[in-house]
C-alpha positions in Angstrom: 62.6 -63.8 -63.4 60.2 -66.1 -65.2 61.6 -66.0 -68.9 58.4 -66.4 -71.4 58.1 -67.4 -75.2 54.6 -66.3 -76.2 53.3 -69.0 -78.7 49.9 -67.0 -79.4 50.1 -63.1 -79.9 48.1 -61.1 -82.7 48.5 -57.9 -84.6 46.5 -56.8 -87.2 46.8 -53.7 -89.7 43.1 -53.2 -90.4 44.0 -50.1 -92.7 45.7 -52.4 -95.1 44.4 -55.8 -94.4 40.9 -57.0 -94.7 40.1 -59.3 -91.6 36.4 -60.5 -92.0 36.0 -62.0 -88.9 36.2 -58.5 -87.3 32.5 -57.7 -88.7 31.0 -59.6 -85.3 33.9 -58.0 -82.6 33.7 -54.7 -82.7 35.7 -54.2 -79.5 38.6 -55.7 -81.5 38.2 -53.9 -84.7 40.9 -51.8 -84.2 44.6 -51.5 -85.1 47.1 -53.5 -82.7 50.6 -52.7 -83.4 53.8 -54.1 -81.8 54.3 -51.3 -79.8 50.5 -52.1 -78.2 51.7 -55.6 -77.2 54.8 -53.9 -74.9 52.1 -52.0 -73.6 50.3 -55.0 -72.9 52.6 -57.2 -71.6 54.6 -53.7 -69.5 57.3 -55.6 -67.0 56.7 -59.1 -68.1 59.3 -61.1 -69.4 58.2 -61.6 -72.5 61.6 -62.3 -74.9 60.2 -63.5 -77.9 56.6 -64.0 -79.5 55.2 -66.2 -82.1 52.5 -64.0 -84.2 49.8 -66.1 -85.0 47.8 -65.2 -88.5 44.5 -63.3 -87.4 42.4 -64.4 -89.9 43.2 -62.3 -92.8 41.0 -62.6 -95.8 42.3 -65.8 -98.0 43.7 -63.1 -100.4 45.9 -61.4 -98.1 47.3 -64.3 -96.5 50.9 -64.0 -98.4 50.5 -60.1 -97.6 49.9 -60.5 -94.0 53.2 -62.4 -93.7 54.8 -59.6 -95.5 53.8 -57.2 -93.2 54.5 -59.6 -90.2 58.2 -59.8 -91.5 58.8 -56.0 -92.0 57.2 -55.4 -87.7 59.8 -58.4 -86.9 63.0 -57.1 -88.8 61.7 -53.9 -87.2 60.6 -54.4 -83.8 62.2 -57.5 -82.6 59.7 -59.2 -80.9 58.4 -61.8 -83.6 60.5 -64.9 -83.5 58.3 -67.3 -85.8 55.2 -66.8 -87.4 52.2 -69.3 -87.9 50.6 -67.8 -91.1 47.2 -68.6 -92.7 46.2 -70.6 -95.8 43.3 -72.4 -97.3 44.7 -75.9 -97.0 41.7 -77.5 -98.5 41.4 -74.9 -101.5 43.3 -76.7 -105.0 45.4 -73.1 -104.7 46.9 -74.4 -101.5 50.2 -75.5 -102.7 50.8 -72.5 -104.5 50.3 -70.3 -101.7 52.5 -72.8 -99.3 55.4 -72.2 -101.9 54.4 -68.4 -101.5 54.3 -69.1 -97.4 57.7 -71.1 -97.1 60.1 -68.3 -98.5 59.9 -66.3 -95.6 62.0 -67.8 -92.9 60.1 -66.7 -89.9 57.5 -69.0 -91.2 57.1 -72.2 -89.6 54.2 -73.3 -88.9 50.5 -72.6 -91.0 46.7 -72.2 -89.4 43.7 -72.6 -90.8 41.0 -72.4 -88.4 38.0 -74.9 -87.3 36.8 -73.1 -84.5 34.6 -70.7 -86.8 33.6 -73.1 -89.4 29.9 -74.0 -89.5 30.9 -77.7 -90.6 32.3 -79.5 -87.4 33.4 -82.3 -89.0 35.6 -80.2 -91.6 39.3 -80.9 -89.9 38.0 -84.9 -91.0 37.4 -84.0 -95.1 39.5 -85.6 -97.5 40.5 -82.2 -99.3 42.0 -80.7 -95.6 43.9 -83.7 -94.7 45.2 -83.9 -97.9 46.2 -79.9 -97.4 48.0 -80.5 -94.0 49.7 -83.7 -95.3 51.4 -81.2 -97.6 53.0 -79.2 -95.1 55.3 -82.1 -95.0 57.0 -81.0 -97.9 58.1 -77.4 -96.6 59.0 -79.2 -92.7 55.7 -76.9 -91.6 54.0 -77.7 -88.2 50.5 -77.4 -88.1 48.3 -75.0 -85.5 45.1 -77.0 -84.9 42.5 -74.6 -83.7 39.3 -76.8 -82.9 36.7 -76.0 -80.4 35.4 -79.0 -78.3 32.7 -80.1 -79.9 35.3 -80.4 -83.7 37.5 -82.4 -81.2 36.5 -85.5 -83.0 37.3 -84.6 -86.6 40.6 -82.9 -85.2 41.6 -86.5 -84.0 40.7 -87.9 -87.5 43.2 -85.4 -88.7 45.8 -86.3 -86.5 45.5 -89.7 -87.6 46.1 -89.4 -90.9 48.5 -87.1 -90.9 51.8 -88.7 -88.4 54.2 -87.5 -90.6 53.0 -83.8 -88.6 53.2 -81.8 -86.3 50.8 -80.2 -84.3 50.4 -77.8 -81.9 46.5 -77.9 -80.3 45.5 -74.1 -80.1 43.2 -72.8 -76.7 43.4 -75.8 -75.0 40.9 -77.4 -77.4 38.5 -75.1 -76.5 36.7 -76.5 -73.5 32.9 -75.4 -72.5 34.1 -73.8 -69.5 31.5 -71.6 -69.1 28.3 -74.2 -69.1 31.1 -76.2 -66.8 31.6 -78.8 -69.4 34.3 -81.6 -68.5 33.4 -84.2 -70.9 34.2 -85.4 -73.3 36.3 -82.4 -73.8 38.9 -84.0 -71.4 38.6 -87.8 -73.1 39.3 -86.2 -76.4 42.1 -84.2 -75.1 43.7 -87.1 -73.8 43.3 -88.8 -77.0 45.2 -86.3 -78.9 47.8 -86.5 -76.1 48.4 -90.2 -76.8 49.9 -88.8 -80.6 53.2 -88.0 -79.5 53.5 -85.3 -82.3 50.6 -83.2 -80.8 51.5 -80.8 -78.8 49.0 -78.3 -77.0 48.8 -74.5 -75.6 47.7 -73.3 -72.6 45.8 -70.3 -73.7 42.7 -68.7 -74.9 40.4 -70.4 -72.3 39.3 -66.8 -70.4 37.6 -66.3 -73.0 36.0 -69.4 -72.8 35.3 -68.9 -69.2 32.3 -67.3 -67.2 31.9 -63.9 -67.5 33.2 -63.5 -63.8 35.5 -66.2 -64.0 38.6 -67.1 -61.2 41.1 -69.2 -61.4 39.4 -71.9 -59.3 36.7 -72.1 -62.9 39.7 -72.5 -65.1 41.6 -75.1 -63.1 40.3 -78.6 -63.8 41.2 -78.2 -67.8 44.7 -76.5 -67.1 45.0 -79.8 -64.6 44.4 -82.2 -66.8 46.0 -80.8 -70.0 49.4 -81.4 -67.8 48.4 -84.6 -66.7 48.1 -85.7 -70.1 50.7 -84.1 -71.9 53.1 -83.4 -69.3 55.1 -80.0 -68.7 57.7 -81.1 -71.8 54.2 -80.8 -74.7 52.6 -77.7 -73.2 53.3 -74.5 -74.4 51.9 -70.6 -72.9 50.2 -68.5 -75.2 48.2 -65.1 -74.5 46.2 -64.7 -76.9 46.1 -61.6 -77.0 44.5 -58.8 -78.1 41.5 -61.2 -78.2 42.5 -62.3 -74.4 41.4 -58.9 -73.5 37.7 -59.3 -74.3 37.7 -61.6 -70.6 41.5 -60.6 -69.0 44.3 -58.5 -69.1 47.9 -60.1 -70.0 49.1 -60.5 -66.6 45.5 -61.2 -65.0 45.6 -64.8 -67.3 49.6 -65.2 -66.9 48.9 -64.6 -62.7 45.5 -67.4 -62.7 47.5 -69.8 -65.1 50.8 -69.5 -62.4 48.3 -69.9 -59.6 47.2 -72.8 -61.0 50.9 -74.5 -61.3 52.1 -73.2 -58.4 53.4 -76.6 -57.4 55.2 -76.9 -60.7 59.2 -77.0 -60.4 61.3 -74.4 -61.7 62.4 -76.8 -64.5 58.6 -77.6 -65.5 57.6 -74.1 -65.7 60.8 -73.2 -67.8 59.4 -75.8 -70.5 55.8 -74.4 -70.0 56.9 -70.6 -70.7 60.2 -70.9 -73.1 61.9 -74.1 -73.6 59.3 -76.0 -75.3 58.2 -73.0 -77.8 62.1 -72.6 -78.8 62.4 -75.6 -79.9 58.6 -76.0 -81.5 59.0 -73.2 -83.6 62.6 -73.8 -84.1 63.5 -69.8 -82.4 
């Protein structure tokens, strides 16, 4: 059986944590709890899961991780979490020091894909945030949608001492059929050999009545130019579920690799992610 690391997973406590972003989803303004995911994920072999912040308000970024710790020495599930902070804020170090007590954290978001400045993963004050994650051996989760591609390869070039893990495949325009120049810029970042990328969050992305057939060009060419050993599945889930169920985009992403080996898929689904997030 197919044994799966799951590098993008959400839960959010909206009783106790504010989550702005929520205002505009209302079909995700709900609690998700660990116990939610098993439902979610039911006979999949899901073994460990890397929680993902989920956009907490910047003052509850240190208590989200709190929370995050207590469902992990709890539940199990978590293996690492990727935890917010305002990088480009002069706060940041202080709350990285916060960040980088808790052991589960490896890795530190802060998003792009929402920002109404595209080129904002290029500004001075950012780069200067992420090169700081340096200092606490923190990889960084780049979550850029494709039109902030350009600024995101700015960011990787000043900051090689990092690494990165692309979220949502870059986010392609899948829906309006958009190839380019999604696919040059992803194949740019691929030529930085600390980039990594995940394989998730395009259904969303997608048409409303998507197929696996709509989804496979950019799943395609994200292996060409990474190869099996940089990609890593993530669900990205609950917000997944606005487009697919768990095992609806697991099945269409295994149908689109159905010609990878045993051995490549192992590094899509597990390998990879274990030694990423240093499980």
């Amino acid at each position: 059986m197919l044994k799966i690391i799951d590098t993008h997973q959400h839960l959010w406590d909206t009783s106790n944590l504010e989550y702005p972003w929520l205002d505009g989803f209302d079909l995700l303004k709900q609690q998700y709890t660990p116990q939610d995911y098993r439902d979610a994920i039911g006979d999949i072999n899901v073994v460990k899961s890397v929680h993902v912040e989920g956009d907490p308000a910047e003052t509850h970024v240190v208590q989200e991780v709190e929370w995050l710790t207590h469902l992990a020495e709890t539940d199990g599930m978590i293996g690492a979490i990727a935890a917010a902070a305002p990088l480009e804020k002069p706060n940041a170090e202080a709350i990285l020091e916060q960040l980088a007590a808790f052991n589960l954290v490896v890795s530190i978001r802060r998003m792009a894909w929402h920002h109404p400045d595209n080129h904002f993963y290029a500004s001075h004050k950012l780069i200067d945030g992420v090169k700081l994650l340096a200092q606490y051996n923190l990889s960084f989760e780049l979550c850029a949608k494709h039109d902030q591609l350009p600024a995101a390869i700015e960011l990787v070039q000043a900051t090689p001492d990092i690494t990165h893990a692309v979220n949502h495949c870059g986010g392609p325009n899948i829906k309006d059929g958009e190839f380019e120049p999604w696919a040059t810029h992803m194949r740019e970042l691929a030529a930085f050999e600390n980039v990594h990328c995940k394989v998730s969050g395009i259904v969303t992305t997608a048409s409303e009545n998507w197929t696996p057939e709509e989804l496979k060009p950019y799943i395609r060419h994200l292996v060409e130019v990474f190869g099996f050993d940089r990609l890593m599945f993530g669900s990205d889930w609950p917000v997944c579920t606005l487009a697919a169920k768990y095992h609806e985009w697991l099945e269409a992403l295994l149908s689109v690799i159905d010609d990878a080996s045993d051995a490549e898929k192992n590094r899509l689904f597990y390998q990879n992610a274990l030694e990423f997030y240093r499980m």
